[in-house]
NUKOLDREN-425205 format. One record per residue (C-alpha): residue number from 1; residue in three letters; chain; x, y, z. Coordinates in steps of 0.25 Angstrom, whole numbers, plus 5000, padded with zeros to 4 digits. Example, Ala and Ser with C-alpha at 12.3 -4.5 7.8 and 13.67 -1.06 7.14 Angstrom:
2
<site><seq>1</seq><type>ala</type><mol>A</mol><c1>5049</c1><c2>4982</c2><c3>5031</c3></site>
<site><seq>2</seq><type>ser</type><mol>A</mol><c1>5055</c1><c2>4996</c2><c3>5029</c3></site>
This chain:
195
<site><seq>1</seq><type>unk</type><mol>A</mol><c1>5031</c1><c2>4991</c2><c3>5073</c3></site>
<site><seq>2</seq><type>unk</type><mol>A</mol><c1>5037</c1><c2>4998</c2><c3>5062</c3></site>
<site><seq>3</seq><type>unk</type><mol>A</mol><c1>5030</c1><c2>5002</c2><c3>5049</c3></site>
<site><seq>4</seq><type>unk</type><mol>A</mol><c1>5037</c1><c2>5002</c2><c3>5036</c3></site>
<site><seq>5</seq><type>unk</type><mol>A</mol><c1>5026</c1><c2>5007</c2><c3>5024</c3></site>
<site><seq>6</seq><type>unk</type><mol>A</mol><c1>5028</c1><c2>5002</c2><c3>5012</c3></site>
<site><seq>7</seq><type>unk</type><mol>A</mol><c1>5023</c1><c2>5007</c2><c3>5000</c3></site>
<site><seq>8</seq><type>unk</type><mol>A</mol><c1>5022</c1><c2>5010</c2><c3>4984</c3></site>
<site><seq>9</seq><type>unk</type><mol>A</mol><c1>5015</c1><c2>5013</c2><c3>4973</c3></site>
<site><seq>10</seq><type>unk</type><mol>A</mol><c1>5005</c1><c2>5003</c2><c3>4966</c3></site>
<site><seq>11</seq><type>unk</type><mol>A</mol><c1>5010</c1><c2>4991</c2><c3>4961</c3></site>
<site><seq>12</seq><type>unk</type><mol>A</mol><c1>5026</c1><c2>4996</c2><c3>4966</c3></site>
<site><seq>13</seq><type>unk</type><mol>A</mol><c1>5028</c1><c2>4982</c2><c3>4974</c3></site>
<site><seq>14</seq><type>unk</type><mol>A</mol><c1>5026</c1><c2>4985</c2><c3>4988</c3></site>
<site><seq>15</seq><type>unk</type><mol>A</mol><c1>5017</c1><c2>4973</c2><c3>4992</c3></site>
<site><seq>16</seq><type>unk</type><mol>A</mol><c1>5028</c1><c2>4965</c2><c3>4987</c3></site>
<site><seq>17</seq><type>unk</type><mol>A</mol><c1>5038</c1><c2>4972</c2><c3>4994</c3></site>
<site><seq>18</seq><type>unk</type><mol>A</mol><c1>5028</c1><c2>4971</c2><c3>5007</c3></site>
<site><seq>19</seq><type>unk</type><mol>A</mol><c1>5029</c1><c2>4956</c2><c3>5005</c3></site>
<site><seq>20</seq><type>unk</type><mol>A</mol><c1>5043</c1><c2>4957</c2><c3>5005</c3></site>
<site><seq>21</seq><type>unk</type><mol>A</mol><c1>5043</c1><c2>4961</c2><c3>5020</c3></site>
<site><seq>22</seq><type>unk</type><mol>A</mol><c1>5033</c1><c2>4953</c2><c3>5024</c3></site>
<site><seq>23</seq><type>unk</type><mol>A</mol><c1>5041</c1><c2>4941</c2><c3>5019</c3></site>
<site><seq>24</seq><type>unk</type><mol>A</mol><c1>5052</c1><c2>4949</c2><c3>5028</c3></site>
<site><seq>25</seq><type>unk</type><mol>A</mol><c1>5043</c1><c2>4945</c2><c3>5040</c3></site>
<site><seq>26</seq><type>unk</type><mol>A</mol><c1>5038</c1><c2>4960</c2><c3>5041</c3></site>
<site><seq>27</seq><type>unk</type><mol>A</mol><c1>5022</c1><c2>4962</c2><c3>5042</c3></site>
<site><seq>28</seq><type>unk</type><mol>A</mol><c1>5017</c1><c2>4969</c2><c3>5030</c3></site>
<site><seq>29</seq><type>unk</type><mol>A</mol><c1>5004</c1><c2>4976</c2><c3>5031</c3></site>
<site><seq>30</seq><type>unk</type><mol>A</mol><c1>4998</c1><c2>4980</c2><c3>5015</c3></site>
<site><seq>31</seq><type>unk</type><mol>A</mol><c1>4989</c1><c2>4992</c2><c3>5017</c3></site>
<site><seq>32</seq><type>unk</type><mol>A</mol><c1>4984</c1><c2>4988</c2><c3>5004</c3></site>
<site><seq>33</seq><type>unk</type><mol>A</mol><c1>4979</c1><c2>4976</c2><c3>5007</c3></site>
<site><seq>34</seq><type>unk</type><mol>A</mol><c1>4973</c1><c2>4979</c2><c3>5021</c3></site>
<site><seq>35</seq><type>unk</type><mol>A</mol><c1>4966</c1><c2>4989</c2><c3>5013</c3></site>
<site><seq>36</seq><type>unk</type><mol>A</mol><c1>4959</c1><c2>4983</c2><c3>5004</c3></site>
<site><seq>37</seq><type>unk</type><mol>A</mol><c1>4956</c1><c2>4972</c2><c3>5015</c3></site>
<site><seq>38</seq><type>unk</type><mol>A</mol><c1>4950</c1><c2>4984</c2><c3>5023</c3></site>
<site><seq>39</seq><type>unk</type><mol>A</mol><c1>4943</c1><c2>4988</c2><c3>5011</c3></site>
<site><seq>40</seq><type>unk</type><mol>A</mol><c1>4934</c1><c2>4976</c2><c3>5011</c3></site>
<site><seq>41</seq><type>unk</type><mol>A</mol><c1>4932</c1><c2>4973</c2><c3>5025</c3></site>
<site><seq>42</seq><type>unk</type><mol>A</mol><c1>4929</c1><c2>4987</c2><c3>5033</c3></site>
<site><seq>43</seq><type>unk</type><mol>A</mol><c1>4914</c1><c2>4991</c2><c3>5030</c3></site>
<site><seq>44</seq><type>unk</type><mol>A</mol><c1>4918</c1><c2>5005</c2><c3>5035</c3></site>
<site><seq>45</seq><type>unk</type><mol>A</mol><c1>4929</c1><c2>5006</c2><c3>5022</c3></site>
<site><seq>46</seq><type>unk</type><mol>A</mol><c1>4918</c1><c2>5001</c2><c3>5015</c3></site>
<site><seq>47</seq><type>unk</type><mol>A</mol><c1>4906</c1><c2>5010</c2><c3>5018</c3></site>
<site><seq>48</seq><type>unk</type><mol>A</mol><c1>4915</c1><c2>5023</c2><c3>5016</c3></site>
<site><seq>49</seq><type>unk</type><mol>A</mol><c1>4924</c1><c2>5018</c2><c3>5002</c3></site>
<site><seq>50</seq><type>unk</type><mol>A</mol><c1>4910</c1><c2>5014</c2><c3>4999</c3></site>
<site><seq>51</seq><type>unk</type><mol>A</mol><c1>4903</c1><c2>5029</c2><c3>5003</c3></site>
<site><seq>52</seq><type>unk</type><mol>A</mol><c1>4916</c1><c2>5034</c2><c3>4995</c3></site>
<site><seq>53</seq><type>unk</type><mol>A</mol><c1>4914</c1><c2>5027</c2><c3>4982</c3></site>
<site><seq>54</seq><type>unk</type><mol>A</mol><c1>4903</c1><c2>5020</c2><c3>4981</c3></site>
<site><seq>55</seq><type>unk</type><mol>A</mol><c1>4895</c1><c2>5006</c2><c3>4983</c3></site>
<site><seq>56</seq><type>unk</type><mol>A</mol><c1>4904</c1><c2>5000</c2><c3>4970</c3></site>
<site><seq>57</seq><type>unk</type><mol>A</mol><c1>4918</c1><c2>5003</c2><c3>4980</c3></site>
<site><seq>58</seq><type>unk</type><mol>A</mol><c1>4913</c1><c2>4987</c2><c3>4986</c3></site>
<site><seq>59</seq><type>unk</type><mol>A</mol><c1>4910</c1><c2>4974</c2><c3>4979</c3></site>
<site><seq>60</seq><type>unk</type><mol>A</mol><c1>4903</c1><c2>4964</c2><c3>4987</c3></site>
<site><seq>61</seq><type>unk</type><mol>A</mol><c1>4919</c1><c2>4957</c2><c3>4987</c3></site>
<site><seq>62</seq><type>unk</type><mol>A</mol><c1>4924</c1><c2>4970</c2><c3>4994</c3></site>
<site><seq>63</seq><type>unk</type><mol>A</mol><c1>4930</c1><c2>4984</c2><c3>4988</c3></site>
<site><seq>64</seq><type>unk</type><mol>A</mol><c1>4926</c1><c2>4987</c2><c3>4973</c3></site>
<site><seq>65</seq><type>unk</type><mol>A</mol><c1>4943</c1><c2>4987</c2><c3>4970</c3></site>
<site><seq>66</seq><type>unk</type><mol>A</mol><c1>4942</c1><c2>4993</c2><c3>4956</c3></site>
<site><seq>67</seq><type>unk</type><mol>A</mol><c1>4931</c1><c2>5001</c2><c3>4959</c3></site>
<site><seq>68</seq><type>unk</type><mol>A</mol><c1>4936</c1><c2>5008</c2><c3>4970</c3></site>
<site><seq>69</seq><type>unk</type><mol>A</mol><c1>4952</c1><c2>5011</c2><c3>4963</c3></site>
<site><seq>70</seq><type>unk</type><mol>A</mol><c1>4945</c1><c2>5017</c2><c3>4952</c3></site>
<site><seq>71</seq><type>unk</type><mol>A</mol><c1>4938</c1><c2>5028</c2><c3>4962</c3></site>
<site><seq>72</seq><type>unk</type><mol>A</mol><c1>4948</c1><c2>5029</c2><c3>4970</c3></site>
<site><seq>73</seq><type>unk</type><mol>A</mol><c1>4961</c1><c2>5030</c2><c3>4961</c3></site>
<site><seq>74</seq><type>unk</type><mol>A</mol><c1>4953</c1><c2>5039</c2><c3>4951</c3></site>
<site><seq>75</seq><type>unk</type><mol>A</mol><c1>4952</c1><c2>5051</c2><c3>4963</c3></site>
<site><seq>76</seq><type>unk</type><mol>A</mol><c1>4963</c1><c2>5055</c2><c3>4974</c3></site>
<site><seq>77</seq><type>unk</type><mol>A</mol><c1>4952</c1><c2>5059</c2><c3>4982</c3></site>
<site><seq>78</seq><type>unk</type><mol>A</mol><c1>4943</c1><c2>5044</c2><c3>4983</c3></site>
<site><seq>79</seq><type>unk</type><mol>A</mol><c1>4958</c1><c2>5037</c2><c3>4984</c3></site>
<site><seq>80</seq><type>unk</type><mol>A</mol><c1>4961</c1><c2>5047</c2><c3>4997</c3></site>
<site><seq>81</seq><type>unk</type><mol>A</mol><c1>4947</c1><c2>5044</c2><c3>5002</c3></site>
<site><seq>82</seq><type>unk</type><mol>A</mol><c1>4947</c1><c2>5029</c2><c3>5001</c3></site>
<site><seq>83</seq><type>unk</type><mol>A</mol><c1>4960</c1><c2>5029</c2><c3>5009</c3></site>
<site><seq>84</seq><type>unk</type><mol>A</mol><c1>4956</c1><c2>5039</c2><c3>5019</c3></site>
<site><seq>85</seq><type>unk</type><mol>A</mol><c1>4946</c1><c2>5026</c2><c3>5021</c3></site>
<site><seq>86</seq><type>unk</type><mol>A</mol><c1>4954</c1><c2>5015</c2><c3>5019</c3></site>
<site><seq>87</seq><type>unk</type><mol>A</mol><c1>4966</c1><c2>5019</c2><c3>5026</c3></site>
<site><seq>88</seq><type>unk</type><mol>A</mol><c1>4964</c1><c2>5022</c2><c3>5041</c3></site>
<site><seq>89</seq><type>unk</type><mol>A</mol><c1>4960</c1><c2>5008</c2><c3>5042</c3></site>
<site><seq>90</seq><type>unk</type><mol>A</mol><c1>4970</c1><c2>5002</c2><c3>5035</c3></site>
<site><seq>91</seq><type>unk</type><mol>A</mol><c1>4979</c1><c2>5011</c2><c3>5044</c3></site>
<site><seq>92</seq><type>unk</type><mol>A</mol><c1>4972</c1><c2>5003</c2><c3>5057</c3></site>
<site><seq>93</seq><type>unk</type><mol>A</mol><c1>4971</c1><c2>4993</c2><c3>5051</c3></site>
<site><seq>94</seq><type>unk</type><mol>A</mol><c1>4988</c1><c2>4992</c2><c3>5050</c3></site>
<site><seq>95</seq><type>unk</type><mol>A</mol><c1>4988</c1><c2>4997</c2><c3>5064</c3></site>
<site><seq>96</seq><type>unk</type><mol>A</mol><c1>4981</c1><c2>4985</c2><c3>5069</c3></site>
<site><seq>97</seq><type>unk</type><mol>A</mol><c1>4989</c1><c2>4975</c2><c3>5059</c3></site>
<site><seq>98</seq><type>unk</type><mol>A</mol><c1>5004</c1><c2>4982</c2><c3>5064</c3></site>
<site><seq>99</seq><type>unk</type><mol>A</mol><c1>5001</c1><c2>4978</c2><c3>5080</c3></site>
<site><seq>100</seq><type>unk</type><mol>A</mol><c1>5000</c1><c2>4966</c2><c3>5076</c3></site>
<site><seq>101</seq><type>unk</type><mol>A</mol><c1>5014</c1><c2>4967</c2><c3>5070</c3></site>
<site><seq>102</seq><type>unk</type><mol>A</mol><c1>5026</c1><c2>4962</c2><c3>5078</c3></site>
<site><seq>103</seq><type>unk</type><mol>A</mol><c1>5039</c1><c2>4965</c2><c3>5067</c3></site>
<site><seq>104</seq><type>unk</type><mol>A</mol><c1>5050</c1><c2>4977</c2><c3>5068</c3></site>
<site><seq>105</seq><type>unk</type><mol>A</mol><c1>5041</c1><c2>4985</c2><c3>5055</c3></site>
<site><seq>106</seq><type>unk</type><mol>A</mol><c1>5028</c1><c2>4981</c2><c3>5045</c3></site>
<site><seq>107</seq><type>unk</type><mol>A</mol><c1>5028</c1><c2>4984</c2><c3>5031</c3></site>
<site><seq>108</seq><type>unk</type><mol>A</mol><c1>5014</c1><c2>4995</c2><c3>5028</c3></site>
<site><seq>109</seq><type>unk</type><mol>A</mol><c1>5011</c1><c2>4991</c2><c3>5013</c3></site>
<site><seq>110</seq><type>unk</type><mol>A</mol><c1>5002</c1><c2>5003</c2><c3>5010</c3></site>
<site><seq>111</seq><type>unk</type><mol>A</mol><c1>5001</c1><c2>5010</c2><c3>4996</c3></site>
<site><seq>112</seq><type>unk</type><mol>A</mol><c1>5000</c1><c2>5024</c2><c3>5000</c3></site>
<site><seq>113</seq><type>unk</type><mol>A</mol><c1>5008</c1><c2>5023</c2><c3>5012</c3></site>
<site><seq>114</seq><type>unk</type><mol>A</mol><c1>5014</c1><c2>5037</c2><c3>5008</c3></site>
<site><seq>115</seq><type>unk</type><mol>A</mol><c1>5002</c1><c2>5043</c2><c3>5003</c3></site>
<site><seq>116</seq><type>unk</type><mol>A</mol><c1>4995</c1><c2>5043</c2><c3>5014</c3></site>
<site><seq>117</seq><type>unk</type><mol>A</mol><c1>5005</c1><c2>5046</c2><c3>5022</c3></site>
<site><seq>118</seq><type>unk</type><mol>A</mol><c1>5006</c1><c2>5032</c2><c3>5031</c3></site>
<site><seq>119</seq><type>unk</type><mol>A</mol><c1>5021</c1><c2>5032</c2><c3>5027</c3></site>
<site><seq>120</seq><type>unk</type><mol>A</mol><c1>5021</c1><c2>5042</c2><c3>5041</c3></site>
<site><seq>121</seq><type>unk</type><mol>A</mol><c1>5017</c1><c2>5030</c2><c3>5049</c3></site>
<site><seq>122</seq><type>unk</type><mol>A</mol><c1>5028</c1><c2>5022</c2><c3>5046</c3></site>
<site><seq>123</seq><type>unk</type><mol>A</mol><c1>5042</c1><c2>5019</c2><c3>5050</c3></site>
<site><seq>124</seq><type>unk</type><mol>A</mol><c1>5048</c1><c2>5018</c2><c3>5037</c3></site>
<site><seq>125</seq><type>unk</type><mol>A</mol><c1>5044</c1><c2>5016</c2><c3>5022</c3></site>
<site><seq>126</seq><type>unk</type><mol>A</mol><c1>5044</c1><c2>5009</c2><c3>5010</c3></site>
<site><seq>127</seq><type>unk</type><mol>A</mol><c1>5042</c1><c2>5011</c2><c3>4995</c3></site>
<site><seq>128</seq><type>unk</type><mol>A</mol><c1>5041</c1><c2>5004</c2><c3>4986</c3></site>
<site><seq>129</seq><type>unk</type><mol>A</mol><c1>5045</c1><c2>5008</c2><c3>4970</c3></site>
<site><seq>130</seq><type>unk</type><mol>A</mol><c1>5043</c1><c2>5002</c2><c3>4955</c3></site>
<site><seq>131</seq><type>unk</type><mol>A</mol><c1>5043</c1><c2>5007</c2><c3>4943</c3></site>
<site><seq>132</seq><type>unk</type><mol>A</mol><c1>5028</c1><c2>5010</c2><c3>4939</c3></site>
<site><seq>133</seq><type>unk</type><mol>A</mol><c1>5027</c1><c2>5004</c2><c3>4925</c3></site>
<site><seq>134</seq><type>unk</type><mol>A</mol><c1>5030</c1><c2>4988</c2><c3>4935</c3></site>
<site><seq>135</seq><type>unk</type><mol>A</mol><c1>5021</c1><c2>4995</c2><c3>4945</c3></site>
<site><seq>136</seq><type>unk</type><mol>A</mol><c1>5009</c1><c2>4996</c2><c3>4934</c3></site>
<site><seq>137</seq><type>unk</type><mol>A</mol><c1>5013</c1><c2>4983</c2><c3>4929</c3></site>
<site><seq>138</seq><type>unk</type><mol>A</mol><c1>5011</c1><c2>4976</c2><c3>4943</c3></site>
<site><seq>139</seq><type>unk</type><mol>A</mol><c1>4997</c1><c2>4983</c2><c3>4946</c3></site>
<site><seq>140</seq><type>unk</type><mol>A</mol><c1>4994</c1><c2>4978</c2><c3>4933</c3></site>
<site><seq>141</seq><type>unk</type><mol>A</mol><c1>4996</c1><c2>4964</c2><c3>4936</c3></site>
<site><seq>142</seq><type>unk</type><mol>A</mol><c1>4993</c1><c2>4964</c2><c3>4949</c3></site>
<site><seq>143</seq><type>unk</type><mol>A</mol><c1>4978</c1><c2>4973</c2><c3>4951</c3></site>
<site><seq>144</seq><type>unk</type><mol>A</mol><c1>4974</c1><c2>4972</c2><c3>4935</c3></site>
<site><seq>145</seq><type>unk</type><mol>A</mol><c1>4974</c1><c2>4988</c2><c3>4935</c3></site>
<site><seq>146</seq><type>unk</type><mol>A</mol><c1>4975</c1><c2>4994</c2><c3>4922</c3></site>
<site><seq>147</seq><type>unk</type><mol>A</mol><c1>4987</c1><c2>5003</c2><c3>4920</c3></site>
<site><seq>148</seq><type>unk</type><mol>A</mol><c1>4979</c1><c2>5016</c2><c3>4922</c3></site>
<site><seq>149</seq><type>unk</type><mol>A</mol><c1>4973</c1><c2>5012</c2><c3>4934</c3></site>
<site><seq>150</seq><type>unk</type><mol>A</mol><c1>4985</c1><c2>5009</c2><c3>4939</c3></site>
<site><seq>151</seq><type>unk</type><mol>A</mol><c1>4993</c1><c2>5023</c2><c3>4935</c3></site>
<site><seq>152</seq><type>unk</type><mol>A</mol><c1>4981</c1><c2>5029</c2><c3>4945</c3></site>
<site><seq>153</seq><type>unk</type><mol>A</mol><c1>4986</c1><c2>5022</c2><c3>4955</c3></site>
<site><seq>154</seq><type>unk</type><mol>A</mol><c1>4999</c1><c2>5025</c2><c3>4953</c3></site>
<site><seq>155</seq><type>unk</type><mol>A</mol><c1>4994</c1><c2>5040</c2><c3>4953</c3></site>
<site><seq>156</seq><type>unk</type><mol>A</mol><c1>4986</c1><c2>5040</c2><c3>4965</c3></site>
<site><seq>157</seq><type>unk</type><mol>A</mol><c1>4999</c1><c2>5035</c2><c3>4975</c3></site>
<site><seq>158</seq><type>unk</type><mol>A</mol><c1>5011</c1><c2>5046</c2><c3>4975</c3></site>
<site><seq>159</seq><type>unk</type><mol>A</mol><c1>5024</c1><c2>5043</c2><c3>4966</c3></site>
<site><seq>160</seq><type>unk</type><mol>A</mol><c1>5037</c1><c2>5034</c2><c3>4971</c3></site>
<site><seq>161</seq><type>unk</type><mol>A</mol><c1>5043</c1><c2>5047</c2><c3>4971</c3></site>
<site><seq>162</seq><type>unk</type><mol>A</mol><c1>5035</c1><c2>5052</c2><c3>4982</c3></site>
<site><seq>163</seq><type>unk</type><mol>A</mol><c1>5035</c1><c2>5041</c2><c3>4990</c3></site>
<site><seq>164</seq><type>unk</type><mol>A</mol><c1>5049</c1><c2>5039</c2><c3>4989</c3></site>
<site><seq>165</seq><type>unk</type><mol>A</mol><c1>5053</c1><c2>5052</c2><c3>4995</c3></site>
<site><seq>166</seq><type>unk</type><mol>A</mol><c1>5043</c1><c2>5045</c2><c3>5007</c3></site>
<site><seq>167</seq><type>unk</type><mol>A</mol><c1>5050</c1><c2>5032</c2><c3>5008</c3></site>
<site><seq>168</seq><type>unk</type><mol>A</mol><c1>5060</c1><c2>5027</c2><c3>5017</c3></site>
<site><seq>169</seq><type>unk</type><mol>A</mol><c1>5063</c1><c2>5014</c2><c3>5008</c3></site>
<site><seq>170</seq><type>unk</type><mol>A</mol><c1>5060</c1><c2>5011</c2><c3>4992</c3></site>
<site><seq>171</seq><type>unk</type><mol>A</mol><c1>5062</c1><c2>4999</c2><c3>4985</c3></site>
<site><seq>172</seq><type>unk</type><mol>A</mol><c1>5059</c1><c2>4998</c2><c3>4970</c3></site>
<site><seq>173</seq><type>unk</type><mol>A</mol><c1>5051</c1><c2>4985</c2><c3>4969</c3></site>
<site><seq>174</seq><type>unk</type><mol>A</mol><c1>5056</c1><c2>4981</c2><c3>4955</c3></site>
<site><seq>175</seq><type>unk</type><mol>A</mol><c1>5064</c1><c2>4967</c2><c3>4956</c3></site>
<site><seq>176</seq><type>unk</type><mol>A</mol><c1>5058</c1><c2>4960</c2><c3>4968</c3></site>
<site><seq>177</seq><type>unk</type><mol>A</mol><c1>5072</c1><c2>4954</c2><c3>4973</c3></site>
<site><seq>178</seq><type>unk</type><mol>A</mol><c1>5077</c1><c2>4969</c2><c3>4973</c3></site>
<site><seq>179</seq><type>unk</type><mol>A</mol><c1>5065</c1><c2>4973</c2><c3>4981</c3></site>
<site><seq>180</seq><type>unk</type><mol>A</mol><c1>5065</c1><c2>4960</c2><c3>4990</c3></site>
<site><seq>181</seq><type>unk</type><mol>A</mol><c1>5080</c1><c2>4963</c2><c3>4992</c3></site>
<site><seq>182</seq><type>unk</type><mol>A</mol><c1>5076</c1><c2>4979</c2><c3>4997</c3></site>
<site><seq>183</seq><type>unk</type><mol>A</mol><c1>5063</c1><c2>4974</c2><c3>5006</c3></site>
<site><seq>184</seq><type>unk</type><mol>A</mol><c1>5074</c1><c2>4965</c2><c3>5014</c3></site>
<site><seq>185</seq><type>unk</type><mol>A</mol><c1>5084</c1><c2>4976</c2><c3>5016</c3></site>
<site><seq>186</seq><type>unk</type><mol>A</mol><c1>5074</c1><c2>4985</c2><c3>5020</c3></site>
<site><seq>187</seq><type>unk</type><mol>A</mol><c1>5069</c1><c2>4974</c2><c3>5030</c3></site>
<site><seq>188</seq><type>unk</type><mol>A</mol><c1>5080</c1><c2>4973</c2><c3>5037</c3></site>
<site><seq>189</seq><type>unk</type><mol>A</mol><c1>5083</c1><c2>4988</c2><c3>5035</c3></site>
<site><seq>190</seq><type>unk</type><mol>A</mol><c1>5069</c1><c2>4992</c2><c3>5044</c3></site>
<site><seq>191</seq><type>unk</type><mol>A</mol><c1>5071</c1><c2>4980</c2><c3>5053</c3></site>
<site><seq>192</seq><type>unk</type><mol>A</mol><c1>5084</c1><c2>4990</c2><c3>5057</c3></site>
<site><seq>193</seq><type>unk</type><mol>A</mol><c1>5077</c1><c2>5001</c2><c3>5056</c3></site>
<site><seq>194</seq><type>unk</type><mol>A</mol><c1>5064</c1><c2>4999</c2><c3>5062</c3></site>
<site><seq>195</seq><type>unk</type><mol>A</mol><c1>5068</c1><c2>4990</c2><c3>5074</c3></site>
């Protein structure tokens, strides 16, 4: 099977996009989400994020959310260490779920897809673009950030710029017919492509 990453900056629409394919009958694997799932289930991510940061990294519902971004998105070196933690078992984790995958290509949702250099792995990629000022107005809504903790966000992933010269494909996720109308030509372009 084929993997197309698919990635973008905070709040740039690329779990919308990823729905978009999987309403296109393509499997849609959200790093993200598996992450944070990860996070709250493997006592070994525990005990070291925990050995990293400190007994208030966990609440008895799981990880300490807001505690933890304010460490980590305050100093490069934390955010490379808790991904040097988080990561490879995400990676095995994909690993696992992708046998398990029967399609000509799955989508890889993952934010930092070229940052940590993952985009290597794949078979073709994705990005997607928005202007910033509708990117901080949807991470606004969405997670109840305060605009300067999203700007350091922002800060801590590379520029469009960079990971354009990277990408394979971009779509500008601004009307949602327009992006709906790219993520079905581009379906049909890797079903092509990738057979």
């Amino acid at each position: 099977m084929k993997i197309v990453g698919l990635t973008g900056g905070i709040g740039s629409g690329k779990t919308t996009v990823a729905s978009m394919f999987l309403d296109l009958g393509v499997p849609v694997y959200i790093a993200d989400v598996e992450a944070k799932k990860l996070t709250n289930t493997s006592k070994v991510i525990r005990r070291k994020i925990i050995a990293l940061l400190g007994e208030n990294s966990y609440l008895s519902s799981g990880i300490n959310k807001k505690f933890v971004a304010n460490k980590i998105f305050n100093d490069n070196e934390l955010l490379k260490k808790i991904n040097q933690i988080i990561h490879p078992k995400v990676a095995k984790h994909f690993e696992k779920w992708m046998s398990k995958q029967s399609e000509v290509y799955c989508i890889k949702e993952t934010a930092i897809l070229f940052e940590n250099n993952s985009y290597k792995l794949c078979d073709y990629t994705i990005l997607i673009t928005s202007p910033l000022e509708d990117r901080i107005q949807r991470v606004k809504i969405r997670d109840q950030l305060t605009r300067k903790e999203i700007e350091n966000r922002i800060n801590n992933q590379w520029s469009d710029d960079k990971k354009s010269q990277l990408a394979d494909a971009i779509i500008e996720s601004i009307l949602l017919k327009n992006t709906q109308k790219k993520v079905e030509e581009l379906h049909l372009f890797l079903l092509k492509r990738l057979k």
